[in-house]
C-alpha positions as MATLAB code, in Angstrom:
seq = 'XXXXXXXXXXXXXXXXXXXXXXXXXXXXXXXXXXXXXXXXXXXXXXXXXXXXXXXXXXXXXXXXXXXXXXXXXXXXXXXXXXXXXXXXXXXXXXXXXXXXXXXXXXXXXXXXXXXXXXXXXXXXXXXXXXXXXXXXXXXXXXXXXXXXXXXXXXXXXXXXXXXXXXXXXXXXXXXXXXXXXXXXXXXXXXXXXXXXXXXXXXXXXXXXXXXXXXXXXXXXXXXXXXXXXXXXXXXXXXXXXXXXXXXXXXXXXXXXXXXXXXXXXXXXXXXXXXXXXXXXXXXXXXXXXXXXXXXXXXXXXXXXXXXXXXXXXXXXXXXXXXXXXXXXXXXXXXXXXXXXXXXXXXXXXXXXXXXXXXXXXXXXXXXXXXXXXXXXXXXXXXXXXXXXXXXXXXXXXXXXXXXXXXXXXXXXXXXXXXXXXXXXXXXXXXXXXXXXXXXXXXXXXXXXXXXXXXXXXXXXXXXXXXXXXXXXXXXXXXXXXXXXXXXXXXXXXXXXXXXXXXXXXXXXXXXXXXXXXXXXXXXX';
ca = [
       0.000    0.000    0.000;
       2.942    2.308    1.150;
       4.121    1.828   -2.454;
       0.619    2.994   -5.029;
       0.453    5.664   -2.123;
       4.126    6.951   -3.389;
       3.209    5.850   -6.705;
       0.002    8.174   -6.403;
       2.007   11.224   -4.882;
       4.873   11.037   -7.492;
       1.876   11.018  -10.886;
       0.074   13.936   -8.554;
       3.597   15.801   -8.546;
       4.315   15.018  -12.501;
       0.632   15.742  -13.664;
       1.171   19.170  -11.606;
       4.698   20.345  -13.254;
       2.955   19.285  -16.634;
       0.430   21.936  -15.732;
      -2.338   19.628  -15.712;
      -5.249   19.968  -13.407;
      -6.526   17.137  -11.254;
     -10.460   17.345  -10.417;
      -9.343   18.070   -6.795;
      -6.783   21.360   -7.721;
      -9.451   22.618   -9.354;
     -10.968   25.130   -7.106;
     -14.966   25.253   -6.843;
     -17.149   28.819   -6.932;
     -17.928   29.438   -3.163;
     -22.032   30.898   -3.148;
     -20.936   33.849   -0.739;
     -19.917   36.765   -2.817;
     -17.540   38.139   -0.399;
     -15.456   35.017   -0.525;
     -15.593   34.848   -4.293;
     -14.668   38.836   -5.041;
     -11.621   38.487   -2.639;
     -10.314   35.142   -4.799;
     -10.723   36.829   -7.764;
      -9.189   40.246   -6.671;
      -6.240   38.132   -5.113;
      -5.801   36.865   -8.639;
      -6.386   39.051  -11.160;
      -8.093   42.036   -9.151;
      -4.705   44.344   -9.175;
      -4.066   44.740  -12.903;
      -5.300   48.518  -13.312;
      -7.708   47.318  -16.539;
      -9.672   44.630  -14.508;
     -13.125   46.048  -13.723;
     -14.969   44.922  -10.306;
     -18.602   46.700  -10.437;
     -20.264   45.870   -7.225;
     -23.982   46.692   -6.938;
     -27.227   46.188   -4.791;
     -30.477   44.843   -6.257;
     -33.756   45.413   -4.613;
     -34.328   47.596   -1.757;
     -35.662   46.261    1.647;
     -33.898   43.649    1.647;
     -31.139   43.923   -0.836;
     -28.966   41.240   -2.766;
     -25.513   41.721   -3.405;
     -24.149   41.066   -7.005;
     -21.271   42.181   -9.168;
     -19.694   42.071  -12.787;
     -16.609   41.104  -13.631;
     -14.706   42.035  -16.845;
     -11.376   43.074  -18.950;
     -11.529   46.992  -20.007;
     -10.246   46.744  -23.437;
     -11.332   43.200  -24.551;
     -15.565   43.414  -23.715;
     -17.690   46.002  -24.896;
     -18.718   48.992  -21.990;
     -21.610   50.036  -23.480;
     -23.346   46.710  -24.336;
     -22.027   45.768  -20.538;
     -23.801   49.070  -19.308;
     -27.173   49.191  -21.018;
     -27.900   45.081  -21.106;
     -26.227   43.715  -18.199;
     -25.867   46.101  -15.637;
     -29.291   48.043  -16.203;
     -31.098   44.853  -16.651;
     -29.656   43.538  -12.991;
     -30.114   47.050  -11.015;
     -33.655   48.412  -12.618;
     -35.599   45.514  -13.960;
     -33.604   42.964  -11.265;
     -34.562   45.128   -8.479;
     -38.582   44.778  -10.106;
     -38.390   41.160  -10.085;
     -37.254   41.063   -6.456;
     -40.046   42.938   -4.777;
     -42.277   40.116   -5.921;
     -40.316   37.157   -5.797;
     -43.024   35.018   -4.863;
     -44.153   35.387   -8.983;
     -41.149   33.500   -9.884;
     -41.307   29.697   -8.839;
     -37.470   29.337   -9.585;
     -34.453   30.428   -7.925;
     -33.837   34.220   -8.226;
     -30.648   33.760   -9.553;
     -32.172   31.543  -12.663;
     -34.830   33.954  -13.128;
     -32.048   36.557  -13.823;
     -30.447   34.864  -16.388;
     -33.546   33.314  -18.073;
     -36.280   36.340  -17.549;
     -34.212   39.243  -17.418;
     -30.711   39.034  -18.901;
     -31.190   39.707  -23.409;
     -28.136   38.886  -24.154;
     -27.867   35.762  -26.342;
     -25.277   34.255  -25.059;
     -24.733   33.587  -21.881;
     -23.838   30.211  -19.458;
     -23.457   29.207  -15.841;
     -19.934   28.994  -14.597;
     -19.034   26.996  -11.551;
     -15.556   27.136  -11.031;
     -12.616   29.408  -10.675;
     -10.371   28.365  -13.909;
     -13.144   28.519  -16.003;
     -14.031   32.027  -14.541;
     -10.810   33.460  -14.797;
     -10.570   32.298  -18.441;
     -13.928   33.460  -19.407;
     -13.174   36.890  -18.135;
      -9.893   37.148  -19.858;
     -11.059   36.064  -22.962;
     -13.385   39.033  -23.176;
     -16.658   38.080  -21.498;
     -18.134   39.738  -19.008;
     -19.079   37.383  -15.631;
     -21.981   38.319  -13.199;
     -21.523   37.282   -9.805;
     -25.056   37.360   -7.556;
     -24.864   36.221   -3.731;
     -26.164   33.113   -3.091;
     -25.945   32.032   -6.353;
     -23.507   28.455   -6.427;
     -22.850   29.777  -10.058;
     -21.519   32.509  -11.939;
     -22.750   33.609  -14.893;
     -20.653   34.183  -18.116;
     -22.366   36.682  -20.535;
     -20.859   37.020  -23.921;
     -19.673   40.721  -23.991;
     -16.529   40.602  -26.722;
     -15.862   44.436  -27.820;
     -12.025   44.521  -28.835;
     -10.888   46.640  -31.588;
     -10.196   44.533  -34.478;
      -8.940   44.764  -38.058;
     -11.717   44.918  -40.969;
     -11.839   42.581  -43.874;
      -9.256   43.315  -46.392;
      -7.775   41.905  -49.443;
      -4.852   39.465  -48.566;
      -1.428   41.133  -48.667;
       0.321   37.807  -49.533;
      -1.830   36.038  -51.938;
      -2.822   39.045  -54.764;
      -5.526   37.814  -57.836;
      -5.970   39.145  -61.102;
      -9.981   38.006  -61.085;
     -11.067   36.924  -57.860;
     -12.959   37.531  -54.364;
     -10.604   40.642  -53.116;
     -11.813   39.558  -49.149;
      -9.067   37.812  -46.530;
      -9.296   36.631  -43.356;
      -8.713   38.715  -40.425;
      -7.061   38.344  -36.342;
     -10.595   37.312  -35.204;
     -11.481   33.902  -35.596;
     -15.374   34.230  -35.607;
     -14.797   36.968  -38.961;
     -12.809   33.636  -40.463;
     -15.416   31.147  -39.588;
     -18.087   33.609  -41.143;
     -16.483   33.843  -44.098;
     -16.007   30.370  -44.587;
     -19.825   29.218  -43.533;
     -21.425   32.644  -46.458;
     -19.543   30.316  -49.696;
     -20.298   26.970  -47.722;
     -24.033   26.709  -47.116;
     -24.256   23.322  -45.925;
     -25.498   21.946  -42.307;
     -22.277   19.251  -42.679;
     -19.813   21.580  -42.647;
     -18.644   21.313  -38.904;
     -16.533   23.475  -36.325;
     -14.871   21.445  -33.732;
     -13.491   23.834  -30.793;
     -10.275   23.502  -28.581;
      -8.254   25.759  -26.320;
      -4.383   25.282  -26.310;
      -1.479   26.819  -24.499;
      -1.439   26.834  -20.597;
      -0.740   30.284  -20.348;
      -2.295   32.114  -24.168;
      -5.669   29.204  -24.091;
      -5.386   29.905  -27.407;
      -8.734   29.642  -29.693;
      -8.501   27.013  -32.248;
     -10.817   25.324  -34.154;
     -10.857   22.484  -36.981;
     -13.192   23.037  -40.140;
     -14.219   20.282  -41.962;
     -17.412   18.847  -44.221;
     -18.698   15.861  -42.446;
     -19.454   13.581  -45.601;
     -16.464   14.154  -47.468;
     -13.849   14.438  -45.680;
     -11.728   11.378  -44.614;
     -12.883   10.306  -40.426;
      -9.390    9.141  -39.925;
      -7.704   11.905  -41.060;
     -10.023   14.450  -39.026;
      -9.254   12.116  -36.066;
      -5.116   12.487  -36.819;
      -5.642   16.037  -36.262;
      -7.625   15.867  -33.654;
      -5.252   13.868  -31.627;
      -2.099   15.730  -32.783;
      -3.806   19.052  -31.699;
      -4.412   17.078  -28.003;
      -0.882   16.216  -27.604;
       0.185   20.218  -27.751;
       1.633   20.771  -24.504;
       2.827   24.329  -24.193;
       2.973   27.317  -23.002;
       1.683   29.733  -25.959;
       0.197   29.273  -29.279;
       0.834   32.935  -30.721;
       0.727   32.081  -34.077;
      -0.810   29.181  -36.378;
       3.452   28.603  -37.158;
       3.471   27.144  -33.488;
       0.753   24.416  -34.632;
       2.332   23.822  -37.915;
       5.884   23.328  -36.450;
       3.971   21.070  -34.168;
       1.897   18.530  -35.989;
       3.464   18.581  -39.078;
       4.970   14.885  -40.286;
       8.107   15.102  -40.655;
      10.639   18.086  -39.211;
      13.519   17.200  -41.035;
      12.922   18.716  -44.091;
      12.685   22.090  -46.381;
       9.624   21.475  -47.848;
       6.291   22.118  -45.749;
       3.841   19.759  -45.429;
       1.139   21.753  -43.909;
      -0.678   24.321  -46.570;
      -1.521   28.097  -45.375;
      -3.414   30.663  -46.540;
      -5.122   34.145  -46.174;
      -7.651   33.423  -48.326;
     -11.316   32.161  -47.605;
     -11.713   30.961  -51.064;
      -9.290   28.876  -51.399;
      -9.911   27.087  -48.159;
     -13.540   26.787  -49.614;
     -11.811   24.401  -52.023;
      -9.613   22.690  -49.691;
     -12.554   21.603  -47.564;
     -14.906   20.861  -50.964;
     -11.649   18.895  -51.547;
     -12.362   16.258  -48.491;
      -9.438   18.288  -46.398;
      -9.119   19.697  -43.134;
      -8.532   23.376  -41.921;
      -7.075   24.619  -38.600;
      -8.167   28.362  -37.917;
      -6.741   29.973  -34.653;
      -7.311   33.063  -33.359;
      -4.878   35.872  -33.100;
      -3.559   35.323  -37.231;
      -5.343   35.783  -40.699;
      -3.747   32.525  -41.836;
      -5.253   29.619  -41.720;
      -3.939   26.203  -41.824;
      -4.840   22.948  -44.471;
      -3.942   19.621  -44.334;
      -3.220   17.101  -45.844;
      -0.852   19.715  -48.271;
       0.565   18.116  -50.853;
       3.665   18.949  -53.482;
       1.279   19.905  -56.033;
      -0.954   22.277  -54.339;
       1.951   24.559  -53.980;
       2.099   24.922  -57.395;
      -1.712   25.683  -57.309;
      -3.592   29.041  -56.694;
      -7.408   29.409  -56.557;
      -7.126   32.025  -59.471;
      -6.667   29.084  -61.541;
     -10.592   28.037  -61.312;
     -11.506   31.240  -61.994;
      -9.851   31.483  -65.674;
     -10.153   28.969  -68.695;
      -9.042   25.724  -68.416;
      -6.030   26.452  -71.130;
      -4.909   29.484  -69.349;
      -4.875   27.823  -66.084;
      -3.242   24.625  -67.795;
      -0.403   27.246  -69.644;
       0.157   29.012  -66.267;
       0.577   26.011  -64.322;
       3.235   24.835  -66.512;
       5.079   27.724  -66.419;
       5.159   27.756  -62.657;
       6.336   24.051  -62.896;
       9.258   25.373  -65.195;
      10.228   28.102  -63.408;
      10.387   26.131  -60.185;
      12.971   23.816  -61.862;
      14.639   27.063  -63.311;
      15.112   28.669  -59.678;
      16.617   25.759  -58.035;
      18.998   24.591  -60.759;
      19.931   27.483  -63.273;
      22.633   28.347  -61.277;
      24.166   25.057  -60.484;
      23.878   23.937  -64.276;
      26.116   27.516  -65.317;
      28.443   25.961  -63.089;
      28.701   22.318  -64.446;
      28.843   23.610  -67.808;
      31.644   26.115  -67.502;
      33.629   24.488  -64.858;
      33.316   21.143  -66.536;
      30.998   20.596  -69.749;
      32.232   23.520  -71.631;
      31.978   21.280  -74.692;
      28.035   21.649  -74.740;
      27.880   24.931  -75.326;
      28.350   26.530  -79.067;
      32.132   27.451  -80.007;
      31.092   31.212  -80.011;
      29.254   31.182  -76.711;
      32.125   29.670  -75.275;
      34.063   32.113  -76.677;
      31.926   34.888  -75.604;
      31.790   33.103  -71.687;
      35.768   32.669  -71.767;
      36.188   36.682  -72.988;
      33.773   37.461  -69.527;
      35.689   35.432  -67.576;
      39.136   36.476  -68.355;
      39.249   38.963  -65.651;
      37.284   37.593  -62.861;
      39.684   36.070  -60.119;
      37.094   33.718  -58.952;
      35.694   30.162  -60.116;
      32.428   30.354  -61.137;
      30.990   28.594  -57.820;
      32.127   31.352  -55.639;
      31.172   34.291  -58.048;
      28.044   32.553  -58.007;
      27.522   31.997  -54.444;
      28.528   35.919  -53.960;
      25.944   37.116  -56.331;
      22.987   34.333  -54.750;
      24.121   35.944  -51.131;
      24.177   39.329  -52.392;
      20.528   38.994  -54.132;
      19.246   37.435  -50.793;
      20.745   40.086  -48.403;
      18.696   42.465  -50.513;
      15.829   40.431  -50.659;
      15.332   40.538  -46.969;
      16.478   44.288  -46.881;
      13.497   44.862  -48.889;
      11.321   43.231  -46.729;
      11.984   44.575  -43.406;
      12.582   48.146  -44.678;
       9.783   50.473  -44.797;
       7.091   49.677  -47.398;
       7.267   53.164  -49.010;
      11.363   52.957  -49.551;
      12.136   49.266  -49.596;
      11.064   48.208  -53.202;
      12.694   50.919  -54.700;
      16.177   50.447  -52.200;
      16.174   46.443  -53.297;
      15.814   47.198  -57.371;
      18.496   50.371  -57.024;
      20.285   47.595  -55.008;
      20.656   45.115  -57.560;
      21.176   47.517  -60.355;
      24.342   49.235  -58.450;
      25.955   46.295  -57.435;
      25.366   43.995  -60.148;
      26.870   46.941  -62.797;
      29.119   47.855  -60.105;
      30.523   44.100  -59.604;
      30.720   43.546  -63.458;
      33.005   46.337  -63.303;
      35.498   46.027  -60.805;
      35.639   42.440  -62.692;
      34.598   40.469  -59.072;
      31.838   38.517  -61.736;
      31.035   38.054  -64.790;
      27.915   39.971  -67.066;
      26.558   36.161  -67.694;
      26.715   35.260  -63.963;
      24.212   38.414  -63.356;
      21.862   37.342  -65.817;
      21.677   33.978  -64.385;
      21.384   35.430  -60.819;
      18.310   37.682  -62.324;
      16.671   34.551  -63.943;
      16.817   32.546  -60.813;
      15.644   35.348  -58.165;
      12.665   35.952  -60.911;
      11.825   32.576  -60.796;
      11.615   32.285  -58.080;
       8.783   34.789  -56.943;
       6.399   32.338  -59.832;
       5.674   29.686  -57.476;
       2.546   31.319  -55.380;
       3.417   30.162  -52.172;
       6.096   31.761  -49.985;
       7.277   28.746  -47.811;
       8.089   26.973  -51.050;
      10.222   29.617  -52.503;
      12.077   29.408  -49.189;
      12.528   25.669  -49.651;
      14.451   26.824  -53.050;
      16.572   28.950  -52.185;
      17.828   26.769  -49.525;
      17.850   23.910  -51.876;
      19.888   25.681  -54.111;
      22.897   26.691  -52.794;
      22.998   22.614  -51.963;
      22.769   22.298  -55.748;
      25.814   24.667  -56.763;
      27.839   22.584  -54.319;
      27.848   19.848  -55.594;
      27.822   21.016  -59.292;
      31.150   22.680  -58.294;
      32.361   19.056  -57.233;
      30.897   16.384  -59.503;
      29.447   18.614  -62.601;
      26.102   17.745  -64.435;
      26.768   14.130  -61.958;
      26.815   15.629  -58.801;
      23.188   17.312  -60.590;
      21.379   14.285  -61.820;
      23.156   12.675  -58.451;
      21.399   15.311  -56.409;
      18.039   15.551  -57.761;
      17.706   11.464  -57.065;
      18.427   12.052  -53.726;
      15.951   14.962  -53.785;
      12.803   12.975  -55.391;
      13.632    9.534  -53.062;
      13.182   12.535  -50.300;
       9.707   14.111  -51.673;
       8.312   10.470  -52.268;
       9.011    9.372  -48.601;
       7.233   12.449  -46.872;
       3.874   12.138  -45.671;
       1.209   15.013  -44.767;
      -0.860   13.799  -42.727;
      -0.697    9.731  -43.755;
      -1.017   11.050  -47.362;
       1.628   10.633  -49.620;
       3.824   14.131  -50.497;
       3.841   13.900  -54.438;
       0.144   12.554  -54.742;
      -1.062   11.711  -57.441;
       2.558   11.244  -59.322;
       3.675    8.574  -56.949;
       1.867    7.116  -56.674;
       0.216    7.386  -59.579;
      -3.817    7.914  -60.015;
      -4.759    8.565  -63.210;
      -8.453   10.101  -62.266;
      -6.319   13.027  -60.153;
      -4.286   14.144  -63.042;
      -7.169   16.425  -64.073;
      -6.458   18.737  -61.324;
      -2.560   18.271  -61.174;
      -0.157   20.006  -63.596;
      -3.214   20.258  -66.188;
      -6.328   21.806  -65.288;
      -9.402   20.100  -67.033;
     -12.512   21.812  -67.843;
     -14.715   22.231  -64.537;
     -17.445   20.100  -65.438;
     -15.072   17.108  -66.596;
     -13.551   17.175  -63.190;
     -16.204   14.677  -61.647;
     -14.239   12.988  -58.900;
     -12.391   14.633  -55.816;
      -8.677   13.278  -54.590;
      -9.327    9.827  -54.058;
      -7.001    9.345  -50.946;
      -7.846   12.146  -49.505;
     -11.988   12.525  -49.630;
     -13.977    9.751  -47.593;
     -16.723    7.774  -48.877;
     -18.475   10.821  -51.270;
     -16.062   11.035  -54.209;
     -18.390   12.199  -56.373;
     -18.422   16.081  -56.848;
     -20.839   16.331  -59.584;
     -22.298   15.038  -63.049;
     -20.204   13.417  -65.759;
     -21.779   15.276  -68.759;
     -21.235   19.162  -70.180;
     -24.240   21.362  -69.496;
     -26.049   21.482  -73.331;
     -25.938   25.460  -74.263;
];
């Protein structure tokens, strides 16, 4: 016995340092007023933007009662003229006659007098301390075993805009915002379906961060929606501050450059996703939203493409395709061929390359891996400058040093041009993360051109495809549908088929309902 009683103490002690709470830590509401105001000024009463309203209602024999809430995060006036008005004038009514009401007068408050919607009993500490901190208001009346928590959210808030990151040509021009309830609206006006479904959770010990999982019901795949559930309920931290802290978290596989979880600013395109049998993770505090399972090929993808002709969207996926394949190995082939193959190119480019390169002290990997720094240095100097000056500062950039470098003969005029084809290339591919995962990739690339020529390249990309074919997003494999291959997916791969010949969704990634609609053309 002396031994599960050590046992017991020792899982009490470990539960506790996890920060998890046992039923008996969790402190219950007291009914006495007094003894609940001083527990909650003890704990949160000192912070200058906490607001304790006590009040009386009735008048012979008066009740005691207070409100509880966050200046700053709930709304004063809809606190003032629905909550506190209702409890002082109209509560103070009810009580002279309290023989009308056969309930308790605590109930009759919250279902007779009280017109805000929503609005719940609270009966313990933790769960009043988060409610109040997450914006709602709390009424306390004495007597009462329960608090109640009265939805009261008034924070100032960004308005819909069009997404900074994700620009169309022809398109909805409307992104999701900081607030999570804006994002879930959005999402439920273009999907108006009782299966769509919203599945709540709170993580972070300290932040309780808002999250919640989107999905449609019938489509999408139960045992992927129950991966992510169970991969959001092993989270144990301190702070979710940004949907990057549940990405980093759930993703497959961490050792890699290419993500494997899809995200997004737009509502539109998460319309898609979740049309697509897919699952989205939307958390508060951050206007992107997370989709799984993300795959190689919906990187290359961008909902403008359903919005033009099939042809157009075919042509421009293509390019993007090419110009991915251009940005991570343009460089490295320049240096194979002139360090090594310089038989492949024509006698008078050769000629013309040898002329360039007369006066540059360098081999061609280091001139290029001065020019590929240079470029990125200026890339992120563009960034983090201010909007109005930093475009123009990174193109002056670039100009000066690349004329100024061909100059003092540090590189050669080719070795420019192929640093300008890459860095345009690379902004093709519509998703940031992915670009990133390039220009990592391709410094990698001029390596081992350096070392083994067009070898170390074929050598290299090998390695690079036996990678992409053994990642997994979410049980699903990365370069679906190429490997493996399903023929019925290549309508909506590199080509884009007409929308009506698209019939079928993903097949390993929708549930049961793969049909998405009829097999024939609308007659004109």
């Amino acid at each position: 016995m002396k031994l599960k009683k050590n046992s017991f103490r020792e899982k009490r002690k470990r539960n506790i340092n996890k920060g998890e709470k046992t039923a008996t830590d969790i402190k219950q509401f007291s009914p006495f007023i007094e003894e609940s105001l001083t527990e909650i000024k003890a704990t949160i009463g000192h912070s200058p933007d906490v607001i304790v309203r006590e009040f009386k209602i009735g008048s012979s024999k008066p009740v005691k009662g207070a409100v509880i809430f966050i200046d700053g995060l709930a709304d004063k006036v809809l606190i003032q003229e629905y909550i506190l008005e209702k409890l002082m004038i109209d509560g103070s009514k009810a009580y002279q006659n309290p023989s009308a009401y056969l309930r308790n007068f605590a109930v009759t408050l919250k279902d007779d007098l009280i017109s805000i919607c929503e609005i719940s009993e609270v009966n313990d500490y933790p769960s009043l301390f988060e409610s109040v901190l997450s914006g709602d208001c709390v009424a306390l009346i004495d007597g009462s075993p329960f608090a109640f928590k009265i939805g009261a959210k008034g924070w100032e808030e960004r308005s819909i805009e069009e997404p900074t990151s994700e620009q169309l040509v022809r398109g909805p021009k409307d992104g999701f915002t900081e607030n999570m309830r804006v994002n879930t609206s959005l999402i439920r006006r273009r999907i108006i379906d009782p299966h769509l479904t919203f599945e709540p959770y709170r993580i972070g010990r300290r932040s309780r961060t808002e999250i919640s999982i989107a999905y449609i019901q019938d489509i999408a795949n139960e045992k992927i929606v129950q991966e992510v559930r169970d991969r959001l309920k092993k989270i144990d931290i301190d702070a979710i501050l940004e949907g990057g802290y549940i990405e980093s978290l759930i993703q497959d596989s961490t050792y890699t450059p290419f993500p494997t979880v899809y995200h997004t600013e737009r509502p539109d395109t998460v319309v898609g996703a979740l049309l697509e049998g897919r699952i989205a993770i939307i958390v508060d505090g951050t206007p992107f939203v997370l989709v799984v399972p993300a795959l190689f090929i919906h990187f290359m993808q961008s909902s403008e493409d359903y919005y033009q002709r099939a042809d157009i969207s075919t042509l421009i996926r293509i390019l993007r395709v090419g110009t991915f394949i251009l940005s991570l190995l343009t460089p490295a082939a320049y240096i194979a061929v002139t360090t090594y193959h310089q038989e492949m190119l024509p006698t008078t480019l050769l000629v013309s390359l040898t002329a360039q390169r007369e006066g540059v002290p360098f081999p061609a990997l280091i001139e290029a891996l001065f020019m590929e720094l240079t470029f990125e240095i200026l890339r992120e100097a563009g960034i983090r400058m201010p909007r109005a000056v930093g475009a123009a500062i990174s193109i002056v950039g670039a100009l000066v040093l690349g004329q100024a470098a061909v100059e003092a003969g540090l590189v050669s005029a080719t070795m420019v041009i192929v640093v300008s084809l890459t860095a345009i290339s690379s902004f093709v591919t519509p998703k940031f993360n992915m670009g990133i995962s390039v220009r990592m990739l391709r410094f990698g690339f001029m390596i081992v051109s350096a070392v083994f020529g067009l070898f170390g390249i074929i050598l290299g990309l090998i390695v690079l495809i036996a990678h992409l074919c053994s990642l997994r997003s979410f049980g699903i494999p990365y370069l679906l549908p190429f490997a493996p291959f399903v023929w019925k997916d290549q309508k909506d791969a590199i080509f884009r088929f007409s929308i009506w010949s698209m019939t079928t969704r993903p097949r390993l990634i929708s549930g049961v309902n793969n049909k998405r609609e009829q097999s024939s053309k609308p007659a004109p």
